[in-house]
Every structure is written in C-alpha cells, then in structure tokens.
N, C-alpha and C positions, 0 to 999 in steps of 0.2 A: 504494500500500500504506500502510496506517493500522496503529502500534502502540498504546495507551494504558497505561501506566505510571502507579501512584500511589507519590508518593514524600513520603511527609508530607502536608498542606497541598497539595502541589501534585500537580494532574493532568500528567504528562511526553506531550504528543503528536507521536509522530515519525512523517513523512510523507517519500514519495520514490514515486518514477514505478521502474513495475518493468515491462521488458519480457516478462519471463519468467516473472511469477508469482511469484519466490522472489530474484533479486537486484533486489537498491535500486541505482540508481544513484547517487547522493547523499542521505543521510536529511537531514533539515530539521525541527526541532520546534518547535511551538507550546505555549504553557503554560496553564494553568488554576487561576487560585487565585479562591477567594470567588466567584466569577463574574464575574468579569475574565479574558478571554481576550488572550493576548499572541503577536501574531503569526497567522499562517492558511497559513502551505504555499505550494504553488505551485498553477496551474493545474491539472496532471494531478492531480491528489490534495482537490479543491475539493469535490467531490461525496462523497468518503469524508467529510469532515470533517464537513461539514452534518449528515447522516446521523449521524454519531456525538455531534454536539451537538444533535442534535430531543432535546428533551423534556426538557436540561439546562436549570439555571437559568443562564443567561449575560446579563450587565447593562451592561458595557462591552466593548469592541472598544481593544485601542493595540496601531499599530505601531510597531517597534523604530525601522527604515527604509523605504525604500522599493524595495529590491531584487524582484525578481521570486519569490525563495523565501520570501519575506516575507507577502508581499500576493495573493496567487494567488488567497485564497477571500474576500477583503472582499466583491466584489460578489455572490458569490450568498448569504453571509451576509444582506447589507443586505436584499435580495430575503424571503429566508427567513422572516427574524428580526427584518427592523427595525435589525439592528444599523449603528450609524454608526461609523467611527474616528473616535481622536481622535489624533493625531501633533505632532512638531516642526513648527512651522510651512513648514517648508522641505520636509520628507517631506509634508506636504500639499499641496503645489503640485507635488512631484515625481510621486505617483501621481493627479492630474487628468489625465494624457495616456496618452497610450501611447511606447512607445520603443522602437527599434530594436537587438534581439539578436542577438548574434552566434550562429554554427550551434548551440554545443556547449550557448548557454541557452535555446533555441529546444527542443532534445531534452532536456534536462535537466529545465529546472523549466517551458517553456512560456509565451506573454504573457498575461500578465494583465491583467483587463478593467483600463480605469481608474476609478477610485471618489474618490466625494468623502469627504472626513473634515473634522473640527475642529481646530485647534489645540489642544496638550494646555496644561494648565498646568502649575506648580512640583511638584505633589501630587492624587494620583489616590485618591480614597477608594472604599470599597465594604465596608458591613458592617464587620467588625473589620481589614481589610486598608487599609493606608496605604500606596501605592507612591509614593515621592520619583523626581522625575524627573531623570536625571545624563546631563547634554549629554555625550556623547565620540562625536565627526567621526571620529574618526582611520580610522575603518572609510569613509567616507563621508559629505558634508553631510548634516546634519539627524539623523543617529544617535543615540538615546538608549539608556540602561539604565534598568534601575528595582531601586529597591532599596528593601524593603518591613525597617522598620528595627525591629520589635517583633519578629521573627524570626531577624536575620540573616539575611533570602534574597535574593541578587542574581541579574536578571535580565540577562546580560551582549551577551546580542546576538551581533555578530560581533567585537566587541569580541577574547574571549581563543577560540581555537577548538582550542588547543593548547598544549603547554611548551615547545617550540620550532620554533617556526613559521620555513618559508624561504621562501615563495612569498608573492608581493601580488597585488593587482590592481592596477590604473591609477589607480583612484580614491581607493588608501591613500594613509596620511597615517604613516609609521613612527613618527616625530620624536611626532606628538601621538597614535598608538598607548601610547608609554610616558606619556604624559600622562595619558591614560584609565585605565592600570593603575595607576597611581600614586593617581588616585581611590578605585580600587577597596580599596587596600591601606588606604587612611584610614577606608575604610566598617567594615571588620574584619568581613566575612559572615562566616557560619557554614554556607554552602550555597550553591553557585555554580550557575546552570543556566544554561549554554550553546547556542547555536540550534544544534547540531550532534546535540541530545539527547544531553547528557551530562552528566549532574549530579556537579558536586567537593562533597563532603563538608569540611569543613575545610580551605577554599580558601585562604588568605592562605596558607601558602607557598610555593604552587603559583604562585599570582598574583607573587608574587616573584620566584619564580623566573624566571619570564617576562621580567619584565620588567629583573631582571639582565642575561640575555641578551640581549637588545635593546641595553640598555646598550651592552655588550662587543661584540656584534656590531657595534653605530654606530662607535663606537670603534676596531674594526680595519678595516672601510672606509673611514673616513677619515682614517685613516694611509696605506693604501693605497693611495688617491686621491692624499693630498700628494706619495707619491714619483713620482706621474706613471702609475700602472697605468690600465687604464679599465674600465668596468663590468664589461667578459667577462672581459676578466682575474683580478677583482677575484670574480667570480664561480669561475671555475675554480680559483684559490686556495683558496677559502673553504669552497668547496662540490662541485668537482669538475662532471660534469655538470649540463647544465640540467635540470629536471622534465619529467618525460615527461608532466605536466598541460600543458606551452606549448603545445604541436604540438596537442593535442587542444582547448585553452585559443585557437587563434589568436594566440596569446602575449598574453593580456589574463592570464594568472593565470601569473607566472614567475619564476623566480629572479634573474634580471636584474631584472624590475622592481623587488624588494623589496631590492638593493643600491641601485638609483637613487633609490629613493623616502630612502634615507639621504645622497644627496646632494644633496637640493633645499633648497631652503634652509627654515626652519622657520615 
C-alpha cells in the first residue's frame, strides 16, 4: 500500500505491505524534494513506488541506510529509471549482498534485491535544494540524515522515531543515539521528517525532549547496574513487562536490549 502526502516542498511517501487490503503492517516512508528521492520502501511495496514515480522528475536516489525498509525498490528503480544510489560508504558495501532475515523481516518488509550505489559526499545539491550530509550510527553503521539548511528540513532516518522510545534493536548504539540528537538540536530545523512518515513541525523540542530522556533513562540504568540489579531486573523496574514486539521480534527489537545497549561501553 502506497500513501503520497504533500507537505511543503516535500512529497511524504509512506509505504507498508498490507495483507488485507486496508491494515499496514509497519508504514515506512520515502521523501521527495526537488527530485531527490530519499529512501525507497521495502520489497512488497517496490512496484507501487515505481508506478507512482513514472513520469516524475527524479534526478538523485540517497539512502539513509541500508536496512531492508530502506532499500527494497533501489533495484527496480535502477532498472526503470536509471536511477543509481548514492550512500555512506559503508551502506554501500552493506547493500552489495544480500543478508539473512529473520521470520518477522522476511513478512514485514521482505529481501531486497542487492544494488550497487556510490558513495555520497559532505553535500548533495539538486536545483535550489542543498542537503548536508550528518553521519549519526547510532541507528546502525553507515547511517546518515540530511539536513537541507535554506529550509530548516531534516531528514532524520531512524535516527528519532519517537519521544520516548523503549525498544532497540541489536545493532543500536543508545550512548551515540543521544549523540545524533544532540546534532540535531544544533541544526535548529524547522521541520522534522521521520522514516516512520511523520513529519514534527517545530521539532527542537520535541528532539529534546528525546533526548533528555535518554539522558535520565542512561542514568537510572546505570545506577541500577552499580547496585548489582541485571538487565531483566533493571528492565522490570523500569519498564515492567517486556514488549510484546520481542516474541514476534525473535527478540532482535526489545526492551532488554535497549537497557543493555546502555551498558556497553561507549
């Protein structure tokens, strides 16, 4: 299922695999300004996309990362269109292969072909639009946002997907999570957009807010840690139940993990 949204300057594309015709399972969106496309969906939703960008003017391909709801329609863009990524160098060597999903991303977002891209550089131009390229891991190696600074628009990625987030994946990075929003908060947007398809309006407090909590959250795990508690503990304190996303997650996306991910070292 394909929505398009215009919000300003920017086309909002949110995309998710729907069994039933009418629930999303996960929505996921790609962006659209000046004809620079950010981001492409996943597998199940590659073909709505194509379809919805024939006959637009689109000049650049950049991925954020190299996740699976990411990158799903690079290849049959390339195919279509011509179009090449251009990524971190490290998300271009990650989406050269293919990789092994677990069930719940296998039904969710699907593999996606592997595709070749470029390396991006510091600053992505196109027309009047200047996106500055802003390294933040903390989501994952090779992660970027873009932040188009004649506007105040940031493109955040997986970066913020929430005001207060409990679950991680395996491959967060907490510790340089509030690193990344601490970026954010220096940029001073004016317009946040989210891969979750959710555009903040006057984001800097909101990004703050975030990233307080984070703070305070680090901060009362590892107090909790000092007096000897351990993750579950430290977990059922905190937070009471684990997320009924682990069990369906394989426990790759869980509330455990995103206390441990506050005890690894930084």
């Amino acid at each position: 299922m394909l929505k398009a949204t215009q919000v300003g300057d920017v086309t909002e594309i949110k995309m998710g695999r729907s069994l039933d015709g009418e629930t999303v399972l996960y929505w996921v969106a790609a962006y659209l300004i000046d004809g620079i496309l950010i981001d492409t969906g996943c597998d199940y939703t590659k073909n709505e996309l194509a379809e919805f960008l024939d006959g637009k003017q689109v000049s650049k391909l950049i991925n954020t990362h190299y996740h699976e709801d990411h990158v799903g329609g690079n290849a049959i863009l390339a195919k279509r269109f011509g179009l090449k990524a251009i990524a971190h160098p490290e998300t271009v060597r990650l989406m050269s292969g293919k990789h092994d999903l677990y069930p719940f991303e296998l039904e969710v977002w699907g593999p996606p072909d592997p595709c070749i891209a470029d390396p991006m550089g510091s600053l992505i131009k196109e027309g009047e639009v200047s996106l500055h390229v802003i390294e933040t891991p903390g989501h994952c190696k090779g992660h970027v946002s873009l932040f188009e600074g004649n506007h105040g628009i940031l493109f955040s990625g997986d970066i913020w997907v929430g005001e207060r987030p409990k679950t991680a994946r395996t491959e967060e990075n907490v510790h340089q999570l509030i690193r990344d929003l601490t970026k954010f908060e220096e940029l001073k947007p004016k317009i946040m957009f989210a891969s979750l398809g959710k555009a903040v309006p006057n984001p800097l407090d909101v990004i703050r807010g975030t990233r307080e909590y984070l703070e305070e959250t680090r901060d009362k795990i590892l107090k909790l840690h000092s007096e000897g508690k351990s993750p579950e503990q430290i977990r059922e304190q905190l937070f009471g139940r684990e997320s009924t996303l682990a069990e369906y997650t394989q426990y790759q996306l869980s509330i455990k993990i995103f206390v441990e991910s506050f005890l690894r070292s930084e």
